[in-house]
C-alpha positions in Angstrom: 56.7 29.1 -114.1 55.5 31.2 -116.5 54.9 30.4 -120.0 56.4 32.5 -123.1 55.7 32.3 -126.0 58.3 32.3 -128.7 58.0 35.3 -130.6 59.4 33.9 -133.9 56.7 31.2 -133.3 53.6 33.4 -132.2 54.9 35.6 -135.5 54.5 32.9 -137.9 51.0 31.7 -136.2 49.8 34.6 -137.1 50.8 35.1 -140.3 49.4 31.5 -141.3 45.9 33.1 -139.9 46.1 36.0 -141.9 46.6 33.4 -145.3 44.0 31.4 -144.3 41.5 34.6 -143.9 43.2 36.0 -147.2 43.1 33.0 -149.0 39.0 32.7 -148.5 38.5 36.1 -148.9 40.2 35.4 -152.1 38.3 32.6 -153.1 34.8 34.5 -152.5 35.6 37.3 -154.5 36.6 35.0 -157.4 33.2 33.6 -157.1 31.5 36.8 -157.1 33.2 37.8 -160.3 33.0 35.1 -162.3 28.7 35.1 -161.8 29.3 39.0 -162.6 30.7 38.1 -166.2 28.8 35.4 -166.8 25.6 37.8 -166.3 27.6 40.2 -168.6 28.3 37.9 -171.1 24.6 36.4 -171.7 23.2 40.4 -171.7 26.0 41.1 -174.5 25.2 38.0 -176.6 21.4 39.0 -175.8 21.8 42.3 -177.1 24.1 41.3 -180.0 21.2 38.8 -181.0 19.0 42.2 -180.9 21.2 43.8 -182.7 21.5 41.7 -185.5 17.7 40.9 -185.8 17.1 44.9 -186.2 19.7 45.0 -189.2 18.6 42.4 -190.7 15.0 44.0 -190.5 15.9 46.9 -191.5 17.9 45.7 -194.5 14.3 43.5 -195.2 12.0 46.8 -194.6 14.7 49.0 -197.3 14.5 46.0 -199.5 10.8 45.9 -199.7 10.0 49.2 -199.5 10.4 50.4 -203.3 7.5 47.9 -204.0 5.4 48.3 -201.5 5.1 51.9 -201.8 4.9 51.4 -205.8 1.6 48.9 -205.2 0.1 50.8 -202.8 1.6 54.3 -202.5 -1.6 56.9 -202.6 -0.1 59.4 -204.3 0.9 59.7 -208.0 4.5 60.2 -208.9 5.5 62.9 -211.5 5.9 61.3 -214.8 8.9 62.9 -216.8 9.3 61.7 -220.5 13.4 61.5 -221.2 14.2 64.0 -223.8 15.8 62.2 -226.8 19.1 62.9 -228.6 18.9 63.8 -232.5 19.1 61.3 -234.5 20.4 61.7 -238.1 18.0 59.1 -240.6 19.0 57.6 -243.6 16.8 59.1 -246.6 19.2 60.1 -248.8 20.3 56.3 -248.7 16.6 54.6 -249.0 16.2 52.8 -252.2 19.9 52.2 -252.4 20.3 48.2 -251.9 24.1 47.0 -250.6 25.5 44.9 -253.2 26.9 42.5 -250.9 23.9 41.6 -249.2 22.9 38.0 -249.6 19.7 36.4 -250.8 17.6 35.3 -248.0 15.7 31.8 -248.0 12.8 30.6 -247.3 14.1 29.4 -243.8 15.2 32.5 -243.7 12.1 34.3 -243.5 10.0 31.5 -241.4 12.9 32.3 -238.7 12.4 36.9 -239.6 8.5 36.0 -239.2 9.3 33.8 -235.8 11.1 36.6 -234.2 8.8 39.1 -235.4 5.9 37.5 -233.9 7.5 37.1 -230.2 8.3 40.5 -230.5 4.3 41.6 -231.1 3.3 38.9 -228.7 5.7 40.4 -225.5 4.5 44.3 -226.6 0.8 42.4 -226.4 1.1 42.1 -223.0 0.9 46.2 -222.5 -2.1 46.4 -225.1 -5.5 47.7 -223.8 -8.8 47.6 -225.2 -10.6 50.7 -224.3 -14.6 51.1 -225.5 -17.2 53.4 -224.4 -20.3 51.6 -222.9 -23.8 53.4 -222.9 -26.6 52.2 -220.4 -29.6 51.0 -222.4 -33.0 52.1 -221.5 -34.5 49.3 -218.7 -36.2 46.7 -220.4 -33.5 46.1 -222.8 -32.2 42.7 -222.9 -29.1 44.0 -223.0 -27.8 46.7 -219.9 -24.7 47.9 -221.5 -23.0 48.1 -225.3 -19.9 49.0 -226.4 -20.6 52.6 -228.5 -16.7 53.1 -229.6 -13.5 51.4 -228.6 -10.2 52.3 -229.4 -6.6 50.2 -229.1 -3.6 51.6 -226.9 -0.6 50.6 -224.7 0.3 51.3 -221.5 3.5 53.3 -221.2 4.3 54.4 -218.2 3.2 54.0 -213.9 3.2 56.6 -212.0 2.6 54.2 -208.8 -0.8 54.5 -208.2 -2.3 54.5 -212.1 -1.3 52.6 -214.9 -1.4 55.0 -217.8 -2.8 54.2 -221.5 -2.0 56.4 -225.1 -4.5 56.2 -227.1 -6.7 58.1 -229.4 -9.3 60.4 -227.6 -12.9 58.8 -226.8 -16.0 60.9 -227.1 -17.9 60.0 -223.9 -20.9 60.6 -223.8 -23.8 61.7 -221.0 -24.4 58.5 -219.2 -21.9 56.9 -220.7 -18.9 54.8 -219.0 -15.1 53.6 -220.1 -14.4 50.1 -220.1 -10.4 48.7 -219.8 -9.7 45.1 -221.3 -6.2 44.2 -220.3 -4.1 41.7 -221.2 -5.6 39.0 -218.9 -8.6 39.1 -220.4 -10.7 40.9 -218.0 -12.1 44.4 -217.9 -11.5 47.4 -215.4 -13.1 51.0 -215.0 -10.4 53.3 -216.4 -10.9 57.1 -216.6 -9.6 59.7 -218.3 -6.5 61.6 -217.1 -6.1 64.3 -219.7 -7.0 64.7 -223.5 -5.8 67.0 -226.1 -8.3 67.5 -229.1 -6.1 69.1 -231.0 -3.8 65.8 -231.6 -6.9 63.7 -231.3 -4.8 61.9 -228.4 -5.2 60.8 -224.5 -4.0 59.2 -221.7 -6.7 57.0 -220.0 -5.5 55.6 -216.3 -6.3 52.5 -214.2 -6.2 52.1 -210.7 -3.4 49.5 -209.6 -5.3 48.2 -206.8 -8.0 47.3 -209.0 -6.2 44.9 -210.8 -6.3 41.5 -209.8 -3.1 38.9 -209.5 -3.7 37.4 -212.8 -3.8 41.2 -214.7 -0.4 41.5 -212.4 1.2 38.6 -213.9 0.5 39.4 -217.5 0.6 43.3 -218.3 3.8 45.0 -218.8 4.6 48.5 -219.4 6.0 49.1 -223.2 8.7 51.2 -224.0 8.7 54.4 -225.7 11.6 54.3 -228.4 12.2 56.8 -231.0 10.7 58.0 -234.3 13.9 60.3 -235.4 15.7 57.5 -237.3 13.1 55.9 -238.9 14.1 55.6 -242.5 12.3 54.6 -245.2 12.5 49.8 -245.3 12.5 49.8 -241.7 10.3 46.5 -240.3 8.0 47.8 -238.0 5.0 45.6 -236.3 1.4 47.0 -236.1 -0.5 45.8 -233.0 -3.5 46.8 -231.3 -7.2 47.3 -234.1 -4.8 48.6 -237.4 -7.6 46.5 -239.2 -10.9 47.8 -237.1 -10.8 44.9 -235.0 -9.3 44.1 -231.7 -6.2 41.8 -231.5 -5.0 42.4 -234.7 -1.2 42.3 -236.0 0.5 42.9 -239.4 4.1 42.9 -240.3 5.6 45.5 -242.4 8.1 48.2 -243.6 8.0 52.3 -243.5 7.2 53.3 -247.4 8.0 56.6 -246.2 9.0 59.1 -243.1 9.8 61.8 -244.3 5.7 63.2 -244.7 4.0 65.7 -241.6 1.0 66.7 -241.0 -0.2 69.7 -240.1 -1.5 70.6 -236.5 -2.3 73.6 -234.3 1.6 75.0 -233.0 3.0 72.5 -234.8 3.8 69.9 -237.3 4.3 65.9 -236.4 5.9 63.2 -238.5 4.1 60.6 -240.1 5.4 57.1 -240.3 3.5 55.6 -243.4 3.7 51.8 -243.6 2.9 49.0 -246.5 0.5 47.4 -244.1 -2.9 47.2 -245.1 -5.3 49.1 -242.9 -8.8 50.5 -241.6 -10.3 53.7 -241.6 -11.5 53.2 -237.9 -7.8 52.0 -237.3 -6.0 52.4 -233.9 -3.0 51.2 -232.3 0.8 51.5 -232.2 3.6 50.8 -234.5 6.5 48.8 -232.5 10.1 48.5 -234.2 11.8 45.1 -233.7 13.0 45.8 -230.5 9.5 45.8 -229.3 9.4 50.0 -228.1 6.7 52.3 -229.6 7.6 54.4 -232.5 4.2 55.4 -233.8 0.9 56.0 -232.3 -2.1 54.8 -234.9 -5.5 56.9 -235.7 -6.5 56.1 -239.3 -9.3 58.5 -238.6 -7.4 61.5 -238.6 -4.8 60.7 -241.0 -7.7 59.7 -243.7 -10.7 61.8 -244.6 -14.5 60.4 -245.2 -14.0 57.0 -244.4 -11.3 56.6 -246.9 -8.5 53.6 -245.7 -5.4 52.9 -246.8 -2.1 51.6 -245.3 -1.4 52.2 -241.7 -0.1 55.7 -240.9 1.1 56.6 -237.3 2.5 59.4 -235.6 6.1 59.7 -235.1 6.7 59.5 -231.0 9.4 61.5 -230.4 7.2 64.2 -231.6 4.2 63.5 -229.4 6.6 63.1 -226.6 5.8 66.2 -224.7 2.5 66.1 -224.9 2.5 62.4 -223.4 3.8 64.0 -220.4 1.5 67.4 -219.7 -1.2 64.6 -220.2 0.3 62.1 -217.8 0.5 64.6 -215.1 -3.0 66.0 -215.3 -2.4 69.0 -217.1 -3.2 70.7 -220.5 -1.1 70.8 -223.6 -0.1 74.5 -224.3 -2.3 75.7 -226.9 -1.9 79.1 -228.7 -4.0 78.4 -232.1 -1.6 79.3 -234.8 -1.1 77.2 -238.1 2.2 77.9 -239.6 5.4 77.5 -241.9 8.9 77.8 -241.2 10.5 80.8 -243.5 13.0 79.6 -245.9 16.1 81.2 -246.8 14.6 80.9 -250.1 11.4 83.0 -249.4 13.7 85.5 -247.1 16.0 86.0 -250.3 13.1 85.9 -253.0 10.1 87.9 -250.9 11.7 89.8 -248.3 9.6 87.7 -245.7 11.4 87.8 -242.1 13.0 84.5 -240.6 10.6 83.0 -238.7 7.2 81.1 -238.3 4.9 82.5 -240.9 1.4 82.4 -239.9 -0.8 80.9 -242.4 -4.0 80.7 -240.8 -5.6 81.2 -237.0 -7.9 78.8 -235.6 -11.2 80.3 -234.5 -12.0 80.9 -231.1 -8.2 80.3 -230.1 -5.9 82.5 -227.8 -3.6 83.7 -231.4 -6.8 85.2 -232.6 -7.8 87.0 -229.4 -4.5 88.2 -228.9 -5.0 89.9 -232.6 -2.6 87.6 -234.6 -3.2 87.5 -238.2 -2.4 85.2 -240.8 0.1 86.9 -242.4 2.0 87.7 -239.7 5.7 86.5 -238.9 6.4 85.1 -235.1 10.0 85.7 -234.1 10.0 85.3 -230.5 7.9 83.2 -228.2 7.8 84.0 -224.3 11.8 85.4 -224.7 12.9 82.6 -227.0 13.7 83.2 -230.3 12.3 81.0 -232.9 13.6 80.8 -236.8 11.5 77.2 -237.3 8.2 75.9 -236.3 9.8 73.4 -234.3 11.3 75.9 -232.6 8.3 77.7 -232.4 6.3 74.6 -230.6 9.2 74.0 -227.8 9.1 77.1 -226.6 5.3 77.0 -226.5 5.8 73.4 -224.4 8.1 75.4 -221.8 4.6 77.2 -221.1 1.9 76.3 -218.9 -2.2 76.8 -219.9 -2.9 80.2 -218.0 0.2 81.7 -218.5 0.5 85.2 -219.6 3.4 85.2 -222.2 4.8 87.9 -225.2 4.9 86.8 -229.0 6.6 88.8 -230.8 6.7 89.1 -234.5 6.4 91.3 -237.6 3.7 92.5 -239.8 3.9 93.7 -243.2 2.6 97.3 -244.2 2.7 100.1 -246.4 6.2 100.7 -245.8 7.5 97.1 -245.3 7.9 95.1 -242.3 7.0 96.3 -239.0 7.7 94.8 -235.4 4.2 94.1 -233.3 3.9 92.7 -229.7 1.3 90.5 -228.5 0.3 89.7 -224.7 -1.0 85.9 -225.5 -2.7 83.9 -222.3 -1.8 80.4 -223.3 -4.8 78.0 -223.4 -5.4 74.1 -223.9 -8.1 72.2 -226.2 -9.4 69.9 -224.0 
């Protein structure tokens, strides 16, 4: 007898097969896909790990950068002096005292002088002693000596030189400059750029020169403003006001309102009550601690005559300080001059302008033909009505430039225009 199988029977057999097979081919698969993700999931955390250690350097490297390139960058930044706002001063009120100001005591002024002297000793810190040293013949017992020296400040860092205002140094053949910094110890420093017509220059030390000690005590001092200095001011003389190094002397301005005269210009004169030198250099600080006066006795006093500390005012040697930081000559034309007066236009018939009092010899005025006598009204396009005026335009020029002053020169018949092709030059 045959055997049949039930169909219903045979069905479900083979249905039960096909689960089994589908269930372990399920089963595998899951297997194979969970290893896949893990995989996945340790690259991702791997690479997320990456990625956060790169950010994070990165962030480090940006962080870092700024000082690392101002230590050890090779190349000097561009120095740029901030142009300062006018200031009105005070002279018509000097002298005047305000009634309901009280009487100071003595604790009074022990606590003015305490504060006074942490100012000068924190504007210390930029102070530099710079002296000219001459090589002695051999057999000397001594190899070098100091010939001159002079006291300045350092003002500004252009990333790879520290720079130093102070008055000019005659060097002499065979002759070397000699830094003594805040630390104590002494560095080579050399010369960026003088101007012998203000008697001034900026001296510059190599940063990587310096050791960690000179890092940890210098500081760069602030250049303030001289425009509203008025006459009772405190201001703080530091550097050799007295002919020797280290010095300090407290003070007030007896008067700001005198000039003197130089080439293309005239500069303010901060005049102090503070006993001084003839051989005198330094700065004048105010009692913030910034620079408001730059200190040569020498210049401001003839034949070895002293008297109270005199500086220039800053604001007006401001432009200079920057030609000089960057290498490059002040703008020199040679002409020695007064500003024309309403007064004088109304009483003489003299033009507004810059009336030329004298020529220096040798200078680019006098080979351009300009005569004292003459009045300058315009200066490479600019108009000028004051000597001031007269001495920015010239510091919008460069030396070797070919500019035009114009003017007017009196003849027969009154007042005449004239034209002069001026190449600007430099004392140097």
């Amino acid at each position: 007898m045959e055997y049949h199988e039930n169909p219903e029977e045979s069905r479900e057999e083979n249905e039960g097969e096909k689960k089994e097979e589908f269930s372990f081919m399920q089963e595998t698969i899951k297997d194979e896909n969970g290893g896949y993700r893990k995989i996945r999931n340790t690259v991702l955390k791997y690479a997320g790990l990456g990625l956060i250690f790169g950010l994070a350097a990165c962030l480090g490297f940006y962080a870092l950068r700024p000082w690392v390139e101002n230590r050890f960058s090779s190349n000097p930044e561009k120095i740029t002096i901030p142009e300062e706002e006018e200031e009105e001063t005070q002279e018509g009120e000097e002298g005047q005292q305000k009634e309901t100001s009280p009487a100071l005591t003595v604790d009074d002024y022990e606590e003015l002088n305490r504060a006074l002297v942490n100012v000068a000793n924190t504007v210390n810190r930029s102070m530099v002693e710079i002296s000219v040293q001459i090589s002695q013949p051999a057999g000397q017992e001594q190899a070098l000596v100091d010939e001159d020296s002079v006291a300045g400040a350092i003002f500004e860092d252009n990333g790879v030189e520290l720079l130093v205002a102070a008055k000019e140094l005659d060097v002499p053949e065979g002759g070397s400059l000699q830094a003594r910094l805040a630390d104590g110890n002494s560095y080579s420093v050399s010369v960026k750029k003088r101007d012998a017509n203000l008697g001034i220059a900026v001296y510059a030390i190599d940063k990587n020169a310096l050791s960690d000690t000179a890092w940890n005590q210098i500081q760069t001092a602030v250049l303030g403003s001289s425009g509203g200095i008025s006459k009772g001011d405190l201001v703080i003389a530091i550097g050799s006001p007295f002919g020797y190094y280290g010095g300090m002397g407290f003070g007030v301005i007896s008067s700001a309102r005198e000039a003197v005269s130089r080439a293309d210009g005239e500069y303010s004169l901060l005049c102090t009550d503070i006993g001084g030198s003839s051989s005198g250099t330094g700065i004048l600080v105010n009692t913030d601690g910034q620079i408001v006066g730059l200190i040569d006795q020498e210049r401001f006093y003839e034949d070895g005559e002293s008297g109270p500390v005199a500086a220039y005012g800053i604001s007006d040697l401001k432009e200079a300080l920057e030609f000089l930081s960057n290498g490059q000559a002040v703008p020199y034309i040679g002409i020695h001059g007064v500003t024309v007066t309403e007064e004088l236009t109304a009483g003489q018939g003299i033009p507004s302008g810059v009336y030329v009092q004298e020529v220096s010899t040798d200078s680019p005025a006098m080979a351009a033909g300009i005569q004292s006598g003459d009045v300058i009204t315009e200066v490479a396009g600019t108009q000028v009505t004051t000597l001031s005026g007269y001495n920015s335009a010239l510091m919008q020029q460069e030396a070797g430039d070919e500019i035009r002053v114009k003017g007017q020169r009196q003849g027969t018949g009154g007042y005449v225009d004239i034209t002069f092709r001026v190449t600007v030059g430099s004392r140097e």
